[in-house]
KOLZATI-30056 format. One line per field, with one value per residue: residue in one letter; x, y, z of N, C-alpha, C in turn; residue number from 1. Coordinates in steps of 0.001 Angstrom, whole numbers, padded with zeros to 6 digits. Layout:
type	A_... $
npx	X_... $
npy	Y_... $
npz	Z_... $
capx	X_... $
capy	Y_... $
capz	Z_... $
cpx	X_... $
cpy	Y_... $
cpz	Z_... $
seq	NUM_... $
***
This chain:
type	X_X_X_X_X_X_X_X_X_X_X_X_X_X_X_X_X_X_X_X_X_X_X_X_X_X_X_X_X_X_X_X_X_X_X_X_X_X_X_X_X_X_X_X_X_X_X_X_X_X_X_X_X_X_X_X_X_X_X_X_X_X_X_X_X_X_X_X_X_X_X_X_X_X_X_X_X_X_X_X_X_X_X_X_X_X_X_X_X_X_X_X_X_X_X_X_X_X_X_X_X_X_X_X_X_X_X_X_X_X_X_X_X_X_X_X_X_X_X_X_X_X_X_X_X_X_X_X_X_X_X_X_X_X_X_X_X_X_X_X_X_X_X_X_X_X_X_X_X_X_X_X_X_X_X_X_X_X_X_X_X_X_X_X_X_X_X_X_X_X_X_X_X_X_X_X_X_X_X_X_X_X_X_X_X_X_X_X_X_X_X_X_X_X_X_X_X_X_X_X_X_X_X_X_X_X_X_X_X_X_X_X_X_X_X_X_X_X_X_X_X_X_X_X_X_X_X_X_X_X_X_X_X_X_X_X_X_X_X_X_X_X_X_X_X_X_X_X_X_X_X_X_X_X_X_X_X_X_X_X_X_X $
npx	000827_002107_003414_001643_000654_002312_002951_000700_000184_002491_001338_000285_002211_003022_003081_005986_006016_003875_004236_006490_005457_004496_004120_004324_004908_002965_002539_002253_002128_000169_001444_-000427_-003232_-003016_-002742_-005139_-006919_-006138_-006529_-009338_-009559_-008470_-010569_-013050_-011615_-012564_-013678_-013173_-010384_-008946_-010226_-009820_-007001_-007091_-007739_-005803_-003342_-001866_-002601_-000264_001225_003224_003207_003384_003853_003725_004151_003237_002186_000701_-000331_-002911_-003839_-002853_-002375_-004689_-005016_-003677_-003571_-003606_-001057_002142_004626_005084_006343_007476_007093_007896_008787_008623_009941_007891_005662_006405_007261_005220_003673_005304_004719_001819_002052_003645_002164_000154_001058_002313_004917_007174_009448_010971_011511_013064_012264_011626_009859_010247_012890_014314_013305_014924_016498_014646_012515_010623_007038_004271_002220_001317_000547_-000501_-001261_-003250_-001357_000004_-001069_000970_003585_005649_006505_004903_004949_007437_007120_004870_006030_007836_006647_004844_006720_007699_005920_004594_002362_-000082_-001367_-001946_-004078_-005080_-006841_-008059_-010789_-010240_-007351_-006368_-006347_-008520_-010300_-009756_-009826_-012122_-011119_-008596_-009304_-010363_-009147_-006570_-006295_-006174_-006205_-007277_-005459_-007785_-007647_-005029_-006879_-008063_-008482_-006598_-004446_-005151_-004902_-002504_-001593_-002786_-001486_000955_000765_-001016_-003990_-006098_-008635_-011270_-012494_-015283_-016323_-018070_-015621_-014753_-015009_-016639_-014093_-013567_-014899_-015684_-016157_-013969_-012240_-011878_-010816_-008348_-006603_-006857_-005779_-002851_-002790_-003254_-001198_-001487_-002306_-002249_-004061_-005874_-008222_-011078_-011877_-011380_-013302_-015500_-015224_-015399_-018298_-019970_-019199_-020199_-019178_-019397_-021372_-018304_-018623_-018621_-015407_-015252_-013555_-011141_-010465_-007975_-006990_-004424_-002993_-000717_000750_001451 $
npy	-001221_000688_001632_002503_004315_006014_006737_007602_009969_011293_011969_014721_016272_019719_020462_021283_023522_024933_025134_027414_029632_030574_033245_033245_030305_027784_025783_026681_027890_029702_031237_033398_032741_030202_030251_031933_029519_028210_030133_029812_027253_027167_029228_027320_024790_021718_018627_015645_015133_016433_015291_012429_013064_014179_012044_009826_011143_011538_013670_016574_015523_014990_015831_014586_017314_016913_018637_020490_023538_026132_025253_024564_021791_021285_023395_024099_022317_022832_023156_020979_019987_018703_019131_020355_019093_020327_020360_021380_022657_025575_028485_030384_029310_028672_030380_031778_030183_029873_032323_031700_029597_030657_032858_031321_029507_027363_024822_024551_022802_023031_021614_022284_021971_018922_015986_012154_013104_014662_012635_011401_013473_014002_014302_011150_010818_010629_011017_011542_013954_014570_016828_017204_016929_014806_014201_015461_014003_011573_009030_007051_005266_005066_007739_007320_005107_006339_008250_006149_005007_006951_007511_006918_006034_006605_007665_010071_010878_014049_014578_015371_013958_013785_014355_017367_019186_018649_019699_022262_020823_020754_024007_023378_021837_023805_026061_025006_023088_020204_017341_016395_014398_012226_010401_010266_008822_009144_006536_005435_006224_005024_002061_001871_002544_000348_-001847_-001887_-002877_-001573_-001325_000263_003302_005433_007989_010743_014025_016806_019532_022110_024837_026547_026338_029174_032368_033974_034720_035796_035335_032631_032955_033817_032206_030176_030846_031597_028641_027627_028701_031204_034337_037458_038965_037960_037389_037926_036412_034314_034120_034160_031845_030019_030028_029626_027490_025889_025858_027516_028134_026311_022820_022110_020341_016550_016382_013688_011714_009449_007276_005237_002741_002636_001555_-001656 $
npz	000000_000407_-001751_-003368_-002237_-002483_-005488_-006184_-004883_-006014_-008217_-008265_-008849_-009957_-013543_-015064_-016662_-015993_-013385_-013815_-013782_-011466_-009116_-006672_-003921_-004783_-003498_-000743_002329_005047_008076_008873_008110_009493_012232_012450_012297_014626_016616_016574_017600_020345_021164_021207_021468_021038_019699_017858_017702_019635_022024_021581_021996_024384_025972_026617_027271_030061_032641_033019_030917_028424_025437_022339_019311_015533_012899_013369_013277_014074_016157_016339_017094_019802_021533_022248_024587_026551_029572_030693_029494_030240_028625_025704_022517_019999_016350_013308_010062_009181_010035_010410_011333_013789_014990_015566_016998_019096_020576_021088_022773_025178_026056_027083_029271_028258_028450_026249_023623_021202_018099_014967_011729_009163_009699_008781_009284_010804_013566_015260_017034_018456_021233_023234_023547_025640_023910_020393_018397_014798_012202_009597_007960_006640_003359_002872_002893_000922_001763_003542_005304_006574_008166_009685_011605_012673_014084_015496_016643_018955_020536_023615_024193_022385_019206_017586_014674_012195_008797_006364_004319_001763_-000250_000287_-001957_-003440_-004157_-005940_-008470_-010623_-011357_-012331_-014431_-016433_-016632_-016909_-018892_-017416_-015779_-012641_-009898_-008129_-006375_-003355_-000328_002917_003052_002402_003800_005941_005342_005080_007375_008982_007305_008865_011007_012857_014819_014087_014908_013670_013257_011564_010743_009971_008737_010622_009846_006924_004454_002717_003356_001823_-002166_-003468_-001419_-001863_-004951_-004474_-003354_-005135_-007311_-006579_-005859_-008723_-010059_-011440_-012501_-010410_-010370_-011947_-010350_-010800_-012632_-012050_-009811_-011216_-013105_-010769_-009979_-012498_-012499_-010493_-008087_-005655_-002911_-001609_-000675_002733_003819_004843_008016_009143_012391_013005_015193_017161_019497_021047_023449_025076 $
capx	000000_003170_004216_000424_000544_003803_002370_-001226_000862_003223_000352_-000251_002792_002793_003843_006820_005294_003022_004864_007441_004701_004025_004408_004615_004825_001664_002502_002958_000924_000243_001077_-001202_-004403_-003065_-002866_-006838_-007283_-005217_-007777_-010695_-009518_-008973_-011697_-013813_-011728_-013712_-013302_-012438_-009340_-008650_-010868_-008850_-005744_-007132_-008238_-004813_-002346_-001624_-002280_000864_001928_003955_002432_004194_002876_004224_003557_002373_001958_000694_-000545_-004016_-004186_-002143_-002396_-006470_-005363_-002843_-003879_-002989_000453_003736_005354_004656_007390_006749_008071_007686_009851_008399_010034_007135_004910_006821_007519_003824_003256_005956_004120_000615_002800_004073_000840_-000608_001851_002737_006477_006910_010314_010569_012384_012944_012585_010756_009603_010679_013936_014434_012875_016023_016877_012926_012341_009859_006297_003184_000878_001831_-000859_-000265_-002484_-003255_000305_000069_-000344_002483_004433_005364_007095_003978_004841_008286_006542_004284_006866_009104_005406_004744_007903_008131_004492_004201_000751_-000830_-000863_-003587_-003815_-006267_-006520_-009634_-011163_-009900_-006406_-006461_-006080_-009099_-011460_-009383_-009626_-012652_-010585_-007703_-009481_-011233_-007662_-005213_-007036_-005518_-007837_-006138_-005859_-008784_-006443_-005209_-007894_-007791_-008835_-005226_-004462_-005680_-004891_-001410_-001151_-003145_-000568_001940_000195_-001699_-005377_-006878_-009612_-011337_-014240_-015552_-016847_-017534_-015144_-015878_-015731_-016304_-012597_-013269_-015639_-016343_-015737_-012565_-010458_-011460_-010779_-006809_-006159_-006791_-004460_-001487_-002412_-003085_000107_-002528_-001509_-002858_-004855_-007502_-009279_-012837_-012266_-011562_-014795_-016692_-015430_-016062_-019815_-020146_-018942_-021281_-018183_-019499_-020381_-017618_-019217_-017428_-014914_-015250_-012660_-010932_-009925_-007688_-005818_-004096_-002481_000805_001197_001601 $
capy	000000_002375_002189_002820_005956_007002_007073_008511_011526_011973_012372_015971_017493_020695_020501_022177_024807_025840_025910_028181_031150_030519_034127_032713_028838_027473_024523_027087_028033_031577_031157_034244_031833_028627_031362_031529_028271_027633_030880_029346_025874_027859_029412_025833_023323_020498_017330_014469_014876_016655_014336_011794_012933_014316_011192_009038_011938_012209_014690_016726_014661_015104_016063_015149_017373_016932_019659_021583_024795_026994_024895_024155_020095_021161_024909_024138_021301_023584_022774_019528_019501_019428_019912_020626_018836_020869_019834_021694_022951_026769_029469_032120_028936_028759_032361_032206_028801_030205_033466_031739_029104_031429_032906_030191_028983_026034_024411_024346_022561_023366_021099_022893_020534_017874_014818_011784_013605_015356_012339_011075_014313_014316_012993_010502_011723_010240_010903_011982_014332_015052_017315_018141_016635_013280_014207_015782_012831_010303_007869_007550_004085_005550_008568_007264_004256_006723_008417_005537_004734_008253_008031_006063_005370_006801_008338_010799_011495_014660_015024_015611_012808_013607_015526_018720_020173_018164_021036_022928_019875_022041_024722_022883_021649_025069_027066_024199_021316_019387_016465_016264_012724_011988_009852_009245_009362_008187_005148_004888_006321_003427_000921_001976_002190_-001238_-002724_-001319_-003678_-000679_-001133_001748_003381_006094_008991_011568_014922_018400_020761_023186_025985_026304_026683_030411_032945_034840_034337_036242_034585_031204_033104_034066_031043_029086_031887_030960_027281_026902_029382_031845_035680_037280_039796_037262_036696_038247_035517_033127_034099_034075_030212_029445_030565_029057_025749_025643_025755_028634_028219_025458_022647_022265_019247_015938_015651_012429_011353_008766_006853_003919_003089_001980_000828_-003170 $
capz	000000_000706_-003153_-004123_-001734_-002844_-006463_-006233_-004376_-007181_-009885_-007479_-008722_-010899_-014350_-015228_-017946_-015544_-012045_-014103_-014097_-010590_-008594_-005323_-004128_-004919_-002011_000597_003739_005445_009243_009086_008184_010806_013625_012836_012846_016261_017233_016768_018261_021358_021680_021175_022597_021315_018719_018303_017751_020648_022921_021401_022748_025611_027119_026498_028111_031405_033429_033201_030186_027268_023722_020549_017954_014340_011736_014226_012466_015280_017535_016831_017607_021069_022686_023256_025591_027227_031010_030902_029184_031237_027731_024220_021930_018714_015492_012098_009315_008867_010896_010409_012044_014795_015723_015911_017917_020123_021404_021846_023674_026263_026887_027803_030100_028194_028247_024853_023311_019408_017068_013877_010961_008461_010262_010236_009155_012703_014574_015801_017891_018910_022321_023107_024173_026223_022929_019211_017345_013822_012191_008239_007198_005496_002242_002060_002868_000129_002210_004351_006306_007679_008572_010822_011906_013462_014911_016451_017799_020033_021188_024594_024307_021635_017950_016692_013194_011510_008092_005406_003137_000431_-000676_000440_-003039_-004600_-004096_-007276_-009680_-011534_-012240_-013102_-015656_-016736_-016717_-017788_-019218_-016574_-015163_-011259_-009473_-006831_-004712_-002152_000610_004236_003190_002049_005303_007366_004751_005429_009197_008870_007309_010077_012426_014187_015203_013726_014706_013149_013610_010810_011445_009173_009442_011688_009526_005311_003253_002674_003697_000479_-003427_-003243_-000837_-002782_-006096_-004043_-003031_-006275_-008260_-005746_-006230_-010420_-010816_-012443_-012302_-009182_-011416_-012508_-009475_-011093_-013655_-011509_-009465_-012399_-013598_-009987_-009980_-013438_-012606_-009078_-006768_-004604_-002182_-001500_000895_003953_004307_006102_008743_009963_012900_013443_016254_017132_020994_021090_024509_024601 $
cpx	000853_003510_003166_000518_001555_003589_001235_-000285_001730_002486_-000402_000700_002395_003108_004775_006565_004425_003447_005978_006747_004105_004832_005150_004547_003615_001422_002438_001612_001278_000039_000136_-002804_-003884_-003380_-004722_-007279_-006766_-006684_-008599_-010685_-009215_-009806_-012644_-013241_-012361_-013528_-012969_-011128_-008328_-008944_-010202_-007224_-005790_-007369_-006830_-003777_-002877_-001811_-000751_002071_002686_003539_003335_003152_003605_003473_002752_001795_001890_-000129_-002121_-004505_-003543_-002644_-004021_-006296_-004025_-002943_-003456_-001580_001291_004780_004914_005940_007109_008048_007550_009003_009850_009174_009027_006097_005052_007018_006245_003019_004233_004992_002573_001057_002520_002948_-000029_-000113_001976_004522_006474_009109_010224_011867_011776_013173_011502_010419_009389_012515_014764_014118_014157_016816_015658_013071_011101_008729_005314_002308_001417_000771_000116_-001596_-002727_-001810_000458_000072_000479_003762_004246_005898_006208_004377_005765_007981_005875_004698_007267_007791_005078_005929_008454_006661_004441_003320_-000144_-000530_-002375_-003587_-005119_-006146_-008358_-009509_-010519_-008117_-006736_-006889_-007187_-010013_-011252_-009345_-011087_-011858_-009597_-007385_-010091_-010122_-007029_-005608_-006633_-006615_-006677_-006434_-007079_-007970_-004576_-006347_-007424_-008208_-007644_-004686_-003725_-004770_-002864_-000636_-001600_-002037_000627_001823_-000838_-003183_-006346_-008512_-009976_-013219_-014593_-016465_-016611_-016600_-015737_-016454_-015863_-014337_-012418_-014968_-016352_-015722_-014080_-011787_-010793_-010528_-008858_-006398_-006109_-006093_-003017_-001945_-002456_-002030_-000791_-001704_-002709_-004168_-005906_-008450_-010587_-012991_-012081_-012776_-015624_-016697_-016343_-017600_-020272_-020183_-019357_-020114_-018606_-021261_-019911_-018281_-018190_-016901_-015735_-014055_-012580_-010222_-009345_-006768_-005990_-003228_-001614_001414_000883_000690 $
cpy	001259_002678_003092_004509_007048_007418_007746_010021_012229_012330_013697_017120_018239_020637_021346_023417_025180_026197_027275_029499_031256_032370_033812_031085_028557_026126_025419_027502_029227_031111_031792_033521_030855_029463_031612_030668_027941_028989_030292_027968_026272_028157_028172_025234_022307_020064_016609_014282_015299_015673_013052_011325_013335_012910_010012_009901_012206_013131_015646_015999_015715_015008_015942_016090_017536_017733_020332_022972_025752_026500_024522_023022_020263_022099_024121_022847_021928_023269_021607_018919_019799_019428_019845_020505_019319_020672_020754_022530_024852_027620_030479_030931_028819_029625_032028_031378_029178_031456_033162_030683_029767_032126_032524_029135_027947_025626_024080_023566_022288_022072_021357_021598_019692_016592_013487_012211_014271_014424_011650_012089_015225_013492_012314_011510_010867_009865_011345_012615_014783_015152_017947_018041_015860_013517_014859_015321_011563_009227_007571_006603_004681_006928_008110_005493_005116_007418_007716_004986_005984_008303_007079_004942_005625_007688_008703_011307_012210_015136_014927_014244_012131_014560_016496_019580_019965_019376_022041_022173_020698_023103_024678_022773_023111_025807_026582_023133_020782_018770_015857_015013_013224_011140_010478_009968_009093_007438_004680_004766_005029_002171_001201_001815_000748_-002373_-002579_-002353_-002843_-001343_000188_002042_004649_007197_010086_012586_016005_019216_021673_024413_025743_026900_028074_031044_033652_034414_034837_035615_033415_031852_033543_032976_030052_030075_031792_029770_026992_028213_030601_033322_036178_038049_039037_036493_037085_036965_034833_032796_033876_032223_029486_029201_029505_027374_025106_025280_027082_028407_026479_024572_022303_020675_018288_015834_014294_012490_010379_008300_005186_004065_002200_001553_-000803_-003218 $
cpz	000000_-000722_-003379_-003944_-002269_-004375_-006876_-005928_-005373_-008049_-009402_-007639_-010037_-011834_-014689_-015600_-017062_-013944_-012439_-014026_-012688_-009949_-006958_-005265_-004324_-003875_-000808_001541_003962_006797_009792_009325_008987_011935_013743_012957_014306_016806_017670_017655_019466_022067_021564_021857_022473_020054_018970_018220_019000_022001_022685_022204_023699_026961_026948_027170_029123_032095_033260_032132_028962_025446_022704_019190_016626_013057_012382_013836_013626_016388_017756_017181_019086_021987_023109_024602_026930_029252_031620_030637_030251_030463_026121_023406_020276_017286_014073_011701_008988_010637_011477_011478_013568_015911_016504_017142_019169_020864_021713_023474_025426_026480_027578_029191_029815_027881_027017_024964_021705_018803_015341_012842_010227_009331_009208_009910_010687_013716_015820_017439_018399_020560_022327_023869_024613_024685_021712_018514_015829_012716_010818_007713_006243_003834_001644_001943_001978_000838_003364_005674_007067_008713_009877_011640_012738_014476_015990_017702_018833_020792_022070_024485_023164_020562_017301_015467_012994_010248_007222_004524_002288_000316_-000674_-000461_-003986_-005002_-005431_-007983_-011015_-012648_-012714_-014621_-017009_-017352_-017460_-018358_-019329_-015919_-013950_-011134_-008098_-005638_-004352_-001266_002141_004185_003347_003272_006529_006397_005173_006946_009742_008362_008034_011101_013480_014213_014789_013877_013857_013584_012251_011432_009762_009459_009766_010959_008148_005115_003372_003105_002753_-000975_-003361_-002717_-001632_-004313_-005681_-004576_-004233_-007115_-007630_-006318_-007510_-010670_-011687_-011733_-011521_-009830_-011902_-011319_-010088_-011614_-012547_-010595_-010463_-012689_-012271_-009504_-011068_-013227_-011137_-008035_-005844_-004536_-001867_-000052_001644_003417_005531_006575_009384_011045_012923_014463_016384_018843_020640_021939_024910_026201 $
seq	1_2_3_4_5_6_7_8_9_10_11_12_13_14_15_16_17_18_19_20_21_22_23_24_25_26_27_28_29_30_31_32_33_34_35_36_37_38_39_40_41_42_43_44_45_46_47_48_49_50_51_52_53_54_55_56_57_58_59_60_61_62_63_64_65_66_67_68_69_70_71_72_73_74_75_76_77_78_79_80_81_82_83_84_85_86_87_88_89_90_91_92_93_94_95_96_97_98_99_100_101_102_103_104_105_106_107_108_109_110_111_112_113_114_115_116_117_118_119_120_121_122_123_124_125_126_127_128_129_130_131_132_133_134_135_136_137_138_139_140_141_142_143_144_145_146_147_148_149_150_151_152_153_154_155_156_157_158_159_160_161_162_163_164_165_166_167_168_169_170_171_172_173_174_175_176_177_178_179_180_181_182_183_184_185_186_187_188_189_190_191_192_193_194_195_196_197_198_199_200_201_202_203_204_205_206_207_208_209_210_211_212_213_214_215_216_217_218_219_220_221_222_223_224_225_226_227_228_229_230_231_232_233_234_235_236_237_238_239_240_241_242_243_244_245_246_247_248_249_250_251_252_253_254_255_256_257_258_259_260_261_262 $
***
């Protein structure tokens, strides 16, 4: 299942001729938007993915979180940690996961870095969350091999249905008449940590909130991701209207976990 995954994921990259007109990365993230998401998971406090890992850590325990971004699978459980082992590769996410951190009075310990590239000079932790990462890992089994092997007791995985990115396969085709792949899902997921030996369980839920709030930020956000010049967001509102993507329905989120204590 690890080749399968490792192939479905490659049929997601950009073609040359058209990443070359890209302005900005069209893979990249805005700590500016995770920092609202970590907001809002704050102020709520509530999922399964949290309830998840709330009920397997300790009192006073030890949180692995991997691809942490700013902290929204961790800070909301802030009361309970006696440290926050934070792992991601962005500086600007970190800055940011560092100053809600310290507000909160949580012991934070950062390891800068790709996972499982860094896991080596990771320490071990009570629980492991990792949150909206997976498909950006092609080597998925060692990934969550080295996951499981730092997590005491338990390993929480949150990611959406489907590939993050399927939501622009429309205007893929509309812009570049490019027909995107539909896999991988979390079926793969499971089918992967299944063949690991884990026990997997699993929960589904809506995301909490829709993708975007108005035509515009969808019509941004898909001009960063199809490499399009930033200047055609009307058009790109317009295809989007046309081709019944607005408004965008919300995601299902997954939960999954597996316990790793014998």
């Amino acid at each position: 299942m690890d080749e399968r995954w490792r192939a479905d994921l490659a049929l997601w990259a950009i073609p040359e001729e058209i990443a070359a007109k890209a302005r900005t990365d069209p893979w990249g993230h805005s700590p500016a938007r995770f920092a609202e998401r970590t907001e809002r998971a704050l102020a709520e406090r509530e999922g399964p993915t949290l309830d998840r890992v709330a009920e397997a850590l300790p009192p006073g325990g030890v949180l692995l979180d991997v691809g942490v971004g700013t902290g929204a699978a961790s800070l909301p459980l802030a009361g309970r940690l006696g440290e926050l082992v934070a792992v991601d590769p962005s500086p600007g996410m970190l800055a940011e996961l560092k100053t809600r951190a310290a507000s909160l009075g949580v012991p934070l310990r950062v390891v800068p870095g790709r996972w499982p590239d860094v896991a080596a000079e990771t320490p071990s932790a009570d629980v492991a969350v990792c949150a909206h990462v997976v498909y950006n890992i092609p080597d998925l089994a060692a990934f969550l091999t080295e996951l499981s092997g730092h997590a005491r007791l338990r390993v929480v995985l949150e990611l959406t249905e489907r590939h993050p990115m399927t939501w622009l396969n429309p205007l893929w085709a509309h812009f570049h008449g490019i027909v995107r792949p539909d896999r991988p899902t979390v079926h793969d997921v499971i089918a992967v940590a299944e063949g690991l030996g884990h026990r997997v369980r699993h929960e589904a839920r809506l995301a909490p909130l829709s993708r975007f709030a108005t035509p515009q930020g969808l019509a941004e956000s898909a001009c960063r991701r199809l490499c399009l010049d930033p200047g055609r967001t009307d058009e790109v509102v317009a295809a989007a209207i046309q081709l019944d993507m607005w408004p965008l329905p919300r995601e299902r989120w997954f939960t999954l976990w597996w316990d790793t204590a014998s």
